[in-house]
C-alpha positions as CSV (number, residue, x, y, z in Angstrom):
1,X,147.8,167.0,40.2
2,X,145.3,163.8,39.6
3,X,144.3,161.2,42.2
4,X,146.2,158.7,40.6
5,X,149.4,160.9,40.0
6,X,149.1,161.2,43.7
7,X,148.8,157.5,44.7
8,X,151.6,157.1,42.4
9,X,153.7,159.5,43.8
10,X,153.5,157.8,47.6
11,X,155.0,154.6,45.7
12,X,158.0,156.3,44.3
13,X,161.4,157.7,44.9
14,X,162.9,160.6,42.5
15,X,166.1,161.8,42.4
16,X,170.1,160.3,42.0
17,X,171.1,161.0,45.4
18,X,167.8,160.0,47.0
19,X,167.7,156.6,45.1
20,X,170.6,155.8,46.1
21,X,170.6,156.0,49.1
22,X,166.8,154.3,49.1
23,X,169.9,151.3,47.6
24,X,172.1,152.0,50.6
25,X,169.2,151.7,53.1
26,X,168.0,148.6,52.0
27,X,165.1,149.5,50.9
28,X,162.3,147.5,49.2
29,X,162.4,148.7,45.7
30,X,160.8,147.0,42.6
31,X,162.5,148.5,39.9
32,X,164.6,151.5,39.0
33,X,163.9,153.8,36.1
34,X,167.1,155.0,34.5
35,X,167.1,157.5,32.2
36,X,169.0,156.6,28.3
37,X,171.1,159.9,28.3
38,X,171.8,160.2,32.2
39,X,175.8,161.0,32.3
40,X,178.1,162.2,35.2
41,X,180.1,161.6,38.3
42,X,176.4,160.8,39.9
43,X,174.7,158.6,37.5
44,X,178.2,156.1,37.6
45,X,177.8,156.1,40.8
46,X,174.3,155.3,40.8
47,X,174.6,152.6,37.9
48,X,177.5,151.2,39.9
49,X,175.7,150.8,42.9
50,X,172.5,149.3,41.0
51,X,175.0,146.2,39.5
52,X,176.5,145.4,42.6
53,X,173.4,145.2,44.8
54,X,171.6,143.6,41.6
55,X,168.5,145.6,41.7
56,X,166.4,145.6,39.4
57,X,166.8,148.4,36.6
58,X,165.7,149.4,32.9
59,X,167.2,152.6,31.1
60,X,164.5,154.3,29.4
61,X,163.3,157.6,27.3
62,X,162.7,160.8,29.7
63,X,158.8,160.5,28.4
64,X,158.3,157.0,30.5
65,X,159.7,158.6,33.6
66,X,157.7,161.5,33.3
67,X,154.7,159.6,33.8
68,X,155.8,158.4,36.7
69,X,156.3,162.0,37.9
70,X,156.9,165.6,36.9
71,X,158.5,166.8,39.8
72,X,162.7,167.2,40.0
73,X,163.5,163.4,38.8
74,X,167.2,164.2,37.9
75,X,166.3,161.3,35.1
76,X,166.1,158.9,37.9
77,X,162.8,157.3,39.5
78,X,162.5,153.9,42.0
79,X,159.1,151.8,42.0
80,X,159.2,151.1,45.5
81,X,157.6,147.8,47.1
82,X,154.3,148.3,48.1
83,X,154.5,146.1,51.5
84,X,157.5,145.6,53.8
85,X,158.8,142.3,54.1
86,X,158.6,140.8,57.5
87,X,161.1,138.8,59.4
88,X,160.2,135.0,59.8
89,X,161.2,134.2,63.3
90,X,159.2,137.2,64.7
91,X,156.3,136.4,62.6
92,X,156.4,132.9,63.8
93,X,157.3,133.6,67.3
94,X,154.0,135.9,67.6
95,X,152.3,133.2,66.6
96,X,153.2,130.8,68.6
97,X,153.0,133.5,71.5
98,X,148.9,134.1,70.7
99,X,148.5,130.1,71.3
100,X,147.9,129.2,67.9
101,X,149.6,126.5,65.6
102,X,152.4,127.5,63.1
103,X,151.9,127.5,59.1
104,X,154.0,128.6,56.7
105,X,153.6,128.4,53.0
106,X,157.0,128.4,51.5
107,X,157.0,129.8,47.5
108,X,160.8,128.2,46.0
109,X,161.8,130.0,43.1
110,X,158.2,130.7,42.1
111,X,158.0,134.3,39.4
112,X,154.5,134.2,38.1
113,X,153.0,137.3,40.3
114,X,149.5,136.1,39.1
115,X,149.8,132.8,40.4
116,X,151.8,134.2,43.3
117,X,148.6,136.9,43.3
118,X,146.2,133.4,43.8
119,X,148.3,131.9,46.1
120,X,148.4,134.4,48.5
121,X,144.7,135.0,48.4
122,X,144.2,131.3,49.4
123,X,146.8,131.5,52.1
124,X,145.0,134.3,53.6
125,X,141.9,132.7,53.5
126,X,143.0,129.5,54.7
127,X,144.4,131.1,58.2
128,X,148.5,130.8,57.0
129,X,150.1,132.5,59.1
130,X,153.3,133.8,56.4
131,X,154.2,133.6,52.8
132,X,158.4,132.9,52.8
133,X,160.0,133.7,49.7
134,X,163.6,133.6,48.4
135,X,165.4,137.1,48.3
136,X,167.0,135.9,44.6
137,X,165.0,134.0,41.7
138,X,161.7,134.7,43.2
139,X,158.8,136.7,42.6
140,X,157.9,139.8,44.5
141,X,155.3,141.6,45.7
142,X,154.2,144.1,42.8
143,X,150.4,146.2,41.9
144,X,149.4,142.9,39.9
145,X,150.0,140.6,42.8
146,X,148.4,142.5,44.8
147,X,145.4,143.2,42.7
148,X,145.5,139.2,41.9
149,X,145.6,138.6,45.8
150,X,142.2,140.8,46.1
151,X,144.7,142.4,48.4
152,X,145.5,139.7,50.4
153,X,149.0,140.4,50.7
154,X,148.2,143.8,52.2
155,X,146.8,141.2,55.0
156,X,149.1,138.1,55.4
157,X,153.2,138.4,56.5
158,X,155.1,138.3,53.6
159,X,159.2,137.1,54.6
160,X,162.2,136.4,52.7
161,X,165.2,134.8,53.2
162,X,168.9,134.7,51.6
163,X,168.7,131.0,52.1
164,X,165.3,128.8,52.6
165,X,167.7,125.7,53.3
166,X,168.7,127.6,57.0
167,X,165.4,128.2,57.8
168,X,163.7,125.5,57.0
169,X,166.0,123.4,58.8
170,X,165.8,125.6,62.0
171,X,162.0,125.0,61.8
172,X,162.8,121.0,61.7
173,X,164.6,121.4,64.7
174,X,161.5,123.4,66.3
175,X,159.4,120.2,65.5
176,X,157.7,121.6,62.4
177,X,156.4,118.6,59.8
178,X,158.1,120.2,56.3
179,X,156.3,119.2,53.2
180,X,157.4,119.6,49.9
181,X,154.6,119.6,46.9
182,X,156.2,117.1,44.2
183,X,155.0,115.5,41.1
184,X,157.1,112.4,41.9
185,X,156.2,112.5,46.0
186,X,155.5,109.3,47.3
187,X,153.6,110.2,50.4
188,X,149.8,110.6,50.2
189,X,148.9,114.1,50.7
190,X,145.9,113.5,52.9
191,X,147.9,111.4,55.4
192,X,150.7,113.4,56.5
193,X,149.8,114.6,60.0
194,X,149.5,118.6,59.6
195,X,147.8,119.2,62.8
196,X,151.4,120.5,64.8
197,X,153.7,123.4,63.3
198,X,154.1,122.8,59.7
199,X,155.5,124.6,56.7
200,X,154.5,123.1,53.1
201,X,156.8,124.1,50.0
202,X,155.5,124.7,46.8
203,X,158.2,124.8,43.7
204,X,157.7,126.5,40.2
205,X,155.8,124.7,37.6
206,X,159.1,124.1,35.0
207,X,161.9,123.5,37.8
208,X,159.6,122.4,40.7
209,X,161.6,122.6,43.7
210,X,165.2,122.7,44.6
211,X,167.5,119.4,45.4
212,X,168.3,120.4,48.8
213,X,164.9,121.5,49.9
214,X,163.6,117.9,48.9
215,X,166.2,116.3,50.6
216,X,165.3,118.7,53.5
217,X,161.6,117.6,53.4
218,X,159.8,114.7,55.9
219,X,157.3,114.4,53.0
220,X,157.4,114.7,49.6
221,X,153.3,115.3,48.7
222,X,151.7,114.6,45.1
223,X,148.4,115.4,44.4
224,X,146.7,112.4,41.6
225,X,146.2,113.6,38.2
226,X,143.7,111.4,36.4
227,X,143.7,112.8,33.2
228,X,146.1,113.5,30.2
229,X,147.9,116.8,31.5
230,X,150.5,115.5,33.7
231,X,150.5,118.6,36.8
232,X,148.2,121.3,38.0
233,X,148.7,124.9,38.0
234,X,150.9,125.8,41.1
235,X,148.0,128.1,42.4
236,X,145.4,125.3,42.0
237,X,148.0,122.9,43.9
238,X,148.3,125.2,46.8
239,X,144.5,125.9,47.3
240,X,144.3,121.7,47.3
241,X,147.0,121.0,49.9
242,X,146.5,124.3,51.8
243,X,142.9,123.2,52.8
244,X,144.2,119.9,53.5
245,X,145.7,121.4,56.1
246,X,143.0,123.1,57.4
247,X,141.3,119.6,57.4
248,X,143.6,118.1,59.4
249,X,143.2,121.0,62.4
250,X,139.5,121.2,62.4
């Protein structure tokens, strides 16, 4: 067996019975590798279970799941998630525990894992203390994020959340300052006051963010564009108002 069929392998879960109960457990799973000509009592339970917990699945050709392994597969293989996603309000509780200032870095309905990859390698840089993600419509934490973040995300607390309204508005009501990145903000980025607990929310680039998180939001930040393109990439954004951030504590 290679190195890399061995690195692989640690990443992975083979097998009907053990994937699904990899569903059952809640597991973080990527994707799920179905064989085209898997049949029986097993596999409808298997394929049942996938649709009702919506994970993520693609039926394919024995050969493509063979090169994920050639041990016992049964026709079934799970790409499991390569981190495990921490809970917010333990992360920010153990923050605020070790003395120092809460920052969050919300990601609404963001999907580009490259820019998601950039984003998370500025975060860490920068000092934020999570990355809080949706659990539906978002992007995940896959090998090209990772490899975008120059493994940052092996580093910073990645969270999710069923609903970002909920949390968001707990963190109001713990005094954070919420700002939400917006092409048509009317509050000048470099004067909200970041220096006490804050979480900043960045939308993606074709739906920005959602209706109620504005709403939600004590400031709605816009960053000038001088020239003819009318936004900046959402990764170029973040770096921008992330280190205006770290301006405002130093």
């Amino acid at each position: 067996m290679t190195e890399k069929t061995d690195k692989t392998e640690k990443n992975i879960v083979f097998g009907i019975r053990a994937v699904i109960e990899a569903i059952r457990g809640e597991k973080e799973i990527e994707r799920v590798f179905v064989q085209d000509s898997l049949k029986g009592d097993l596999a409808k339970e298997l394929m049942d279970l996938l649709n009702e917990k919506k994970v993520n699945f693609v039926t394919v050709p024995v050969q493509r799941i063979e090169r994920l392994t050639r041990l016992n597969h049964q026709g079934v293989v799970a790409l499991m998630s390569p981190v495990e996603y921490q809970d917010i309000e333990k992360v920010m509780e153990g923050v605020k525990a070790s003395g120092q200032v809460p920052f969050v870095l919300v990601l609404d309905g963001i999907t580009d894992v490259r820019n998601f990859g950039a984003i998370a390698r500025t975060a860490e840089c920068a000092g934020v203390h999570a990355i809080l993600l949706p659990e539906k419509g978002s992007v995940k934490v896959t090998a090209d994020a990772i490899k975008t973040s120059a493994g940052a995300l092996f580093r910073i607390p990645v969270c999710r959340s069923r609903n970002l309204y909920y949390v968001l508005r707990d963190f109001k009501a713990q005094g954070y300052v919420v700002a939400a990145a917006s092409e048509k903000g009317g509050d000048d980025y470099r004067k909200v006051d970041f220096k006490g607990p804050s979480a900043l929310i960045l939308g993606a680039e074709d739906k920005g963010i959602s209706p109620q998180l504005l709403k939600l939001a004590d400031a709605r930040v816009s960053i000038p564009v001088l020239g003819a393109i009318g936004s900046l990439n959402v990764s170029v954004a973040a770096g921008i108002l992330v280190y205006e951030v770290v301006r405002h504590r130093s």
